[in-house]
Every structure is written in C-alpha cells, then in structure tokens.
C-alpha positions in Angstrom: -4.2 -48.1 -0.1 -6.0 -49.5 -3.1 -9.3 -50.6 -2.8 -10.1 -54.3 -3.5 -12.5 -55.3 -6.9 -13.7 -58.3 -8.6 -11.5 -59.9 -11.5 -12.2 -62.7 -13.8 -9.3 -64.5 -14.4 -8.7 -67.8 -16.7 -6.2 -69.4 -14.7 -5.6 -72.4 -17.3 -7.9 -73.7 -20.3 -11.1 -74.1 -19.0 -10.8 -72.4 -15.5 -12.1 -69.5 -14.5 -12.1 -67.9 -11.4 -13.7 -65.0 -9.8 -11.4 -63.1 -7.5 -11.3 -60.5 -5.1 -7.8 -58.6 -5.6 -6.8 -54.8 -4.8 -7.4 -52.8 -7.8 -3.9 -52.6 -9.8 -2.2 -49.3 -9.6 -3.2 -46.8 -12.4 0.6 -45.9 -14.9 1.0 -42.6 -15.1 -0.7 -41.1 -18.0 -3.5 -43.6 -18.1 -7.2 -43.0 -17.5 -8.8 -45.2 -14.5 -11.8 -46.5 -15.8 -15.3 -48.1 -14.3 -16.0 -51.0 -16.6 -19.6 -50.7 -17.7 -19.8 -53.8 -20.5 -17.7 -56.5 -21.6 -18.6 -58.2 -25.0 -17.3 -61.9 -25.2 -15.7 -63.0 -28.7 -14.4 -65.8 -30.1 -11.3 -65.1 -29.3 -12.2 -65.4 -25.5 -13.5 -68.9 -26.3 -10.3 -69.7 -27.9 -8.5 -68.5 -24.7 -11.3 -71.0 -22.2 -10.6 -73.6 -24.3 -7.2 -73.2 -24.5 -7.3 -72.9 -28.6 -5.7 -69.0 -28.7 -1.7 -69.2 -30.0 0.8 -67.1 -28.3 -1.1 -66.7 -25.0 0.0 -67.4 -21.6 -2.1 -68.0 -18.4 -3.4 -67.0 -16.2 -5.3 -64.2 -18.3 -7.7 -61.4 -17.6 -10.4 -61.4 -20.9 -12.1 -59.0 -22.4 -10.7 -56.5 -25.3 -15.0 -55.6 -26.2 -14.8 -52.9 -23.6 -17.7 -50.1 -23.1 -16.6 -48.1 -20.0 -17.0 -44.8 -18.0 -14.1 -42.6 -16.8 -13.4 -43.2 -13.1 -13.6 -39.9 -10.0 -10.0 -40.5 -9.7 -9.5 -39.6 -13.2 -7.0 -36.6 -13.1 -6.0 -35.8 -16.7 -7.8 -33.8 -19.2 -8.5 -36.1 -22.4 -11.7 -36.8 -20.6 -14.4 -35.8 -18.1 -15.2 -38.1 -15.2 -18.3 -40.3 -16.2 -17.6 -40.1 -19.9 -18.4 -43.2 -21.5 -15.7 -44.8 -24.1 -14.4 -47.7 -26.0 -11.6 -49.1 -26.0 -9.4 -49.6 -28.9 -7.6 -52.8 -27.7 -4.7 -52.4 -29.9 -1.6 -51.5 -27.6 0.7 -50.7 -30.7 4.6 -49.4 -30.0 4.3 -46.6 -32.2 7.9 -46.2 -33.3 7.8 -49.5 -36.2 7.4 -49.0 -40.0 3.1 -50.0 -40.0 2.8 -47.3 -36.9 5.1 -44.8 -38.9 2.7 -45.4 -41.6 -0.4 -45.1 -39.6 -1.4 -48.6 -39.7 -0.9 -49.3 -35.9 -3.5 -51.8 -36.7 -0.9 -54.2 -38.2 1.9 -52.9 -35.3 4.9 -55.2 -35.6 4.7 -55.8 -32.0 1.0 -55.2 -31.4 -0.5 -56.5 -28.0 -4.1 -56.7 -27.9 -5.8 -55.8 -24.4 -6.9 -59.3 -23.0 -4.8 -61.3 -25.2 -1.5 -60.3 -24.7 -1.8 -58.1 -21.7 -4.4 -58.6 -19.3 -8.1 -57.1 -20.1 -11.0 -55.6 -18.9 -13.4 -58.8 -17.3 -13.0 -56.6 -13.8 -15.0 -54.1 -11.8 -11.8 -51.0 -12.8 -9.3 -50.8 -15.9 -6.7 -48.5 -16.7 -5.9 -47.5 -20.6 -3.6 -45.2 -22.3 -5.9 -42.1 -23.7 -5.1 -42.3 -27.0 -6.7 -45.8 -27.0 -10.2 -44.6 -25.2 -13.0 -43.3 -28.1 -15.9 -41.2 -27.3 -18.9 -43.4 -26.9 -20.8 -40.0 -27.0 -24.7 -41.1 -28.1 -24.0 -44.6 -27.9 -25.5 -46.6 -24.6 -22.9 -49.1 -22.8 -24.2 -52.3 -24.5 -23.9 -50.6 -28.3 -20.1 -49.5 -27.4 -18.9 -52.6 -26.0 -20.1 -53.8 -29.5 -18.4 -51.1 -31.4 -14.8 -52.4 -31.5 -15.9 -56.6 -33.1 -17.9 -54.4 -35.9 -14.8 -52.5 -36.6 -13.2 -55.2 -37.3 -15.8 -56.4 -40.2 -15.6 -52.8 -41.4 -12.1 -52.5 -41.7 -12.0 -55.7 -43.9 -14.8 -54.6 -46.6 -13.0 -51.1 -46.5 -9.4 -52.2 -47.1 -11.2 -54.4 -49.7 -13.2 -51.6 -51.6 -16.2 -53.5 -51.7 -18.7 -51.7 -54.7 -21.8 -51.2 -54.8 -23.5 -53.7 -56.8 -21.3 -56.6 -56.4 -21.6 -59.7 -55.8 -20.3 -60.7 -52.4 -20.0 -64.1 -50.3 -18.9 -64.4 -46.5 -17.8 -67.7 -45.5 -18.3 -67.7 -41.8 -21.5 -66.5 -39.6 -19.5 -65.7 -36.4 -19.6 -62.3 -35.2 -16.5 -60.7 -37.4 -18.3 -62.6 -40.0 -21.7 -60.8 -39.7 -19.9 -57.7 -39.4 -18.4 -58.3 -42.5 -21.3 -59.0 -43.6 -23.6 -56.0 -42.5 -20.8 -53.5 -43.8 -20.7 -55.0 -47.1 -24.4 -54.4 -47.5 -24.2 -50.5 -46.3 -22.0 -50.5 -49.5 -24.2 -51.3 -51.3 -22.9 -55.3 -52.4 -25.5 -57.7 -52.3 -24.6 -60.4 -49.5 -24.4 -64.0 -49.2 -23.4 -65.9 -46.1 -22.1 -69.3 -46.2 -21.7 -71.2 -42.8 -21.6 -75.2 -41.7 -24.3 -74.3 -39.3 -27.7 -74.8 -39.9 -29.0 -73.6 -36.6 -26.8 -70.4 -37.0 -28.1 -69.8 -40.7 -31.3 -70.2 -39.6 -30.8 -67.8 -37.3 -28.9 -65.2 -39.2 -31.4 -65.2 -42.0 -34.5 -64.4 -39.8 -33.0 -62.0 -37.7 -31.1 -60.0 -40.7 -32.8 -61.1 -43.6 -29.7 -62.4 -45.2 -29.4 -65.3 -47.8 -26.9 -67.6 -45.9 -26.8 -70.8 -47.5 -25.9 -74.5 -45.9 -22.9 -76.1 -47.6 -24.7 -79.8 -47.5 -26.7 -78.4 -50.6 -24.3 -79.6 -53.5 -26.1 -78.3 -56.4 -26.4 -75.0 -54.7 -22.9 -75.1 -53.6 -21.8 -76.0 -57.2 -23.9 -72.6 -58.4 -21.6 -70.5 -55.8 -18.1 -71.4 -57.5 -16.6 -68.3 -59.8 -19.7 -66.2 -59.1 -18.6 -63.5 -56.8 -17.1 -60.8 -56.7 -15.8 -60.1 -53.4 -15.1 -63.2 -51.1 -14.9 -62.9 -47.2 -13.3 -65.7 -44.8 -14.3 -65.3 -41.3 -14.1 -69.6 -40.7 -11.0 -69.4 -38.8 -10.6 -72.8 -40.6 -8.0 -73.9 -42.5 -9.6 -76.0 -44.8 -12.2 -73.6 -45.6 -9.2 -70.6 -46.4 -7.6 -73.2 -48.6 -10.7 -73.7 -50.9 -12.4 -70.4 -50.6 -10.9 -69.3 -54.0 -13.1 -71.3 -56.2 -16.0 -69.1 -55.2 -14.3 -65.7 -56.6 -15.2 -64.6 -60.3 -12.6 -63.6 -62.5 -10.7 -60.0 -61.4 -12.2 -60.5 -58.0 -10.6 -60.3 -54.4 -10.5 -62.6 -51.7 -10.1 -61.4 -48.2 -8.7 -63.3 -45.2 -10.4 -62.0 -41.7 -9.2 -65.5 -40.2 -5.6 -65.9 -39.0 -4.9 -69.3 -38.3 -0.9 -71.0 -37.4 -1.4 -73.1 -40.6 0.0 -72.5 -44.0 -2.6 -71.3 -46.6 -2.4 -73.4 -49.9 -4.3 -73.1 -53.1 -3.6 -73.5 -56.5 -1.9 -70.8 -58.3 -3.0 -71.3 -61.9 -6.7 -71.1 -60.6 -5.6 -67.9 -58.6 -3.8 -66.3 -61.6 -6.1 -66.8 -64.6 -8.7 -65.0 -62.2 -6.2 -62.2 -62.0 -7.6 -62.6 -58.1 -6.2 -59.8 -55.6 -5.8 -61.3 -52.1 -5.8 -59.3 -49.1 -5.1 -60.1 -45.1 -7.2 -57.8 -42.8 -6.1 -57.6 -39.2 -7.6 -55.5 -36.6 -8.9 -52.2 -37.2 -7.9 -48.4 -37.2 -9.8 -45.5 -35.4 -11.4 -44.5 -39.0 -13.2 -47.8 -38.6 -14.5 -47.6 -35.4 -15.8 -43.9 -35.6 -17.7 -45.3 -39.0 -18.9 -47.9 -36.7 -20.2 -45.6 -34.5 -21.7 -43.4 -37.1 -23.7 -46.3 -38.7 -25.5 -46.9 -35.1 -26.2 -43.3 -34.2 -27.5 -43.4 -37.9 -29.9 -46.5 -37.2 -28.1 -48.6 -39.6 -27.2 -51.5 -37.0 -29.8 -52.5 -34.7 -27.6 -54.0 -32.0 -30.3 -55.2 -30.0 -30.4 -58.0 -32.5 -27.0 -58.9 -32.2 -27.0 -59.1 -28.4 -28.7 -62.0 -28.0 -26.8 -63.2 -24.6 -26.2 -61.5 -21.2 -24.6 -62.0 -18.1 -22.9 -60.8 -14.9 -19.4 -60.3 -13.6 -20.4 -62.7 -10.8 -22.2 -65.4 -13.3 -19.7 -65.1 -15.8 -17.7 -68.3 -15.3 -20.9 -70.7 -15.2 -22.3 -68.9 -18.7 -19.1 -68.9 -20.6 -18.7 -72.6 -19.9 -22.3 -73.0 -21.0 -22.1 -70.8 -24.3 -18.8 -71.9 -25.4 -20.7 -75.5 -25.9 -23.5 -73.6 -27.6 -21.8 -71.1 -30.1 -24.1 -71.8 -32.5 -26.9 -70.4 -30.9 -25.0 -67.7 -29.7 -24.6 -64.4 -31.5 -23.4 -61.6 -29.2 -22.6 -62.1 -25.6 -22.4 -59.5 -23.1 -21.3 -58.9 -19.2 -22.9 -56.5 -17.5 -20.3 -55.2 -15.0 -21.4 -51.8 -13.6 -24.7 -50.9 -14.3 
C-alpha cells in the first residue's frame, strides 16, 4: 500500500486546498521523485484566478520543479538522491516539430501542471528523459532553471547581437529572463513595464534602465529605435502596438501567447522589413545554458527569489501574492528541505 502525502490542489478559481491523499502509483519507466522546490509563475496565477485557457479543474500546480530522486527509484538514468529539474514539456514525440527536434512547440504538448497535474506535492513521478541533472546547482537555483529557459530560448531563436539595441516590454519573470539573457549577449537592454513599483524594483536590483510608459516624451524617443523587441505583457494591446518601437530590419519577438488575434499595420511592418518570431517553451539546449550561466556566476538567483513559502502555507500566500505581483519577483515553496 501507498503511503499517504500532502497535495495542493486548485479545486476551482481561487480555491485551494491542502490535502492528504495516498501518493499516486509511479508508471512504469518513470522516476519517483521527492519534491525539494516549487517556483510559482504566472501561469499558476492565471490558473488561481481562473485566467489560464484550456485548463480544467481541479489542478495540481507547479511545472518550476527542483527535485531529488526518490529510495524507491529502481532504474538506472539516475542515482537515488540526485537532484534534477524538470523539463515540464510532456511532448508525443512522433509529430512533425518532435521529428524535427523542436518538442518545444509539440503539436500536442502538455505542460506538467497545466495540462496534467504537477508537482505542488510532498512525491512526483516524471518520465527520464524529462529529469536534468541539477548537478552544482542548490534546490532553490534549479527550481528557477526551467522560467530562465524560457527567456533564453526567445533571445536565442531571436539571434540577439552583441551591440544592439534591445527593448523588453514586460518586467514579469519570462520578461526579466529575457532580459538578463539578452545582456549575456552582449545587447544593451531596456525594460518597459506599466509598473512603477516593479521598475523601481528591477532597476535597483539589476541595474537595468526600465522605463515608465506615463513618460510621453520618453516614450515618443523609444519608437523605431531598437533593434530587437521582446513582448513578455501577455497583453493584447501591448502585442498590437509593440511594432512601432522596432528600427528598420529589426525583429520583434512574441514570449506572450494570448486567445486574442494580433493586429498591426502591415505597411509599418513591411517598410521596416521587420522579421517576427513566436517563442514558446524551451528545448534542453536552453536549459543546460541556463544552468551554465549560474554555475558561471552570471545569474545571482538570490535576487530573483525574493518570496518563500511552505507546502503547508502555500494557499494563504498565493492568495496574498497574486494581489501583490508587483512586488513580487520570484516565488518559491519549500517542500522538502
């Protein structure tokens, strides 16, 4: 018989529920895992507030996943008491994007506490081939791995060059991330975000210009000035008119997926000559140069993890920090110490 453990489950928008359940059997082939860390994103808001598309309740969170490989752990990928990420991405592995070794963009893609329930428990079970190594990494910095990945994977599938002028239009996490990859190629980096609290914040803590859209005459230097342009708003309004800011033979990169239709003026959009790209996910290139970059020193993620909590506190906090986003940078649960 399977021993019981704690689960936190979102049983409808904006209820969440600590239960005690017996542990769900581990498929064969899996690895058992002891969750160490859970990061919280804002897709997890979405799915409190009931804001996420194409998700059902009740839901198990948590896709940020540091965690260490369970004693009943039987295979031989692994030792017992390695610690790994998970690589969220459940992809089919049979479509044309797997064939082509983008399971990133799988055409049927379910994403570990979005479409299948995640890792906000005491134990989790994942196929191998979607546990990394967190080998030199501590259990806070690889539950942060997988959100930097995905900033990563959008300045890389942009070819961001050193030198250039870029602007990121959005200061949430993916958008930071975007942010602090762009600059370890060497682009010189401009935020732009609605918040002033959270500009405030991002510009003292990681000395980045991030500028206030209230200030028109700054706002009105911005427009046709950069050469690489990041959305991260996961607002429609703000996808729509993000092309003015791209200079002539520049790119403008979606990080936001939103249900809406993007419009924008396609004489503006072809005498820039503009190259547009969608960036979803991220590959396992992207998170071992994530890893890389904070063995190397070049993330300090004890900036970024500004808020932390327990499997047992978890409801309360989430409550309270999905009212105060703007002050929040990184959240983390601290499941097994």
């Amino acid at each position: 018989m399977r021993s019981n453990i704690k689960k936190l489950v979102c049983k409808n928008p904006k209820d969440l529920a600590l239960i005690d359940v017996e542990a769900d059997a581990v498929p064969e082939g899996w690895v058992p895992l002891d969750i160490a860390r859970v990061g919280i994103c804002g897709t997890d808001y979405h799915i409190y507030s009931g804001n996420q598309p194409f998700l059902k309740y009740p839901r198990v969170m948590g896709h940020e996943v540091s965690a260490w490989v369970s004693d009943e752990y039987c295979g031989t990928d692994f030792k017992i008491g390695d610690l790994l990420i998970l690589n969220p991405y459940f992809a089919c592995n049979g479509c044309h994007a797997c064939k082509n070794q983008k399971p990133n963009c799988c055409e049927n893609v379910e994403v570990f506490g979005v479409h299948r329930d995640g890792a906000m428990a005491e134990k989790f079970s994942a196929p191998p081939q979607n546990l990394i190594s967190a080998d030199g990494l501590t259990p806070d910095q690889a539950a942060m791995v997988e959100f930097l990945a995905i900033g990563c994977h959008g300045v890389a599938r942009t070819s961001v060059t050193p030198g250039a002028k870029t602007l990121i239009v959005g200061s949430g996490p993916i958008g930071l991330a975007a942010a602090i990859f762009a600059r370890l190629s060497g682009s010189h980096v401009t935020m732009l975000d609605v918040s002033t609290k959270k500009s405030e914040m991002l510009g003292r803590k990681f000395d980045l210009r991030v500028v206030h859209p209230s200030d028109d005459k700054t706002m009105q230097s911005l427009q046709d000035k950069f050469d690489h342009v990041f959305d991260a708003t996961g607002n429609i309004n703000a996808m729509n008119s993000g092309l003015k800011f791209v200079s002539h033979g520049g790119t403008y990169t979606l990080l936001s997926i939103v249900q809406q239709e993007l419009q924008f003026p396609d004489p503006e959009f072809h005498k820039k000559e503009v190259t547009l790209f969608a960036s979803r996910n991220a590959n396992r290139s992207d998170f071992a140069r994530v890893i890389k970059a904070i063995k190397d020193g070049d993330i300090d993620t004890d900036v970024i993890a500004t808020h932390r909590t327990n499997l047992n506190n978890a409801a309360t906090d989430i409550h309270k920090w999905a009212a105060e986003r703007e002050a929040v940078i990184k959240a983390i649960i601290e499941i097994n110490a």
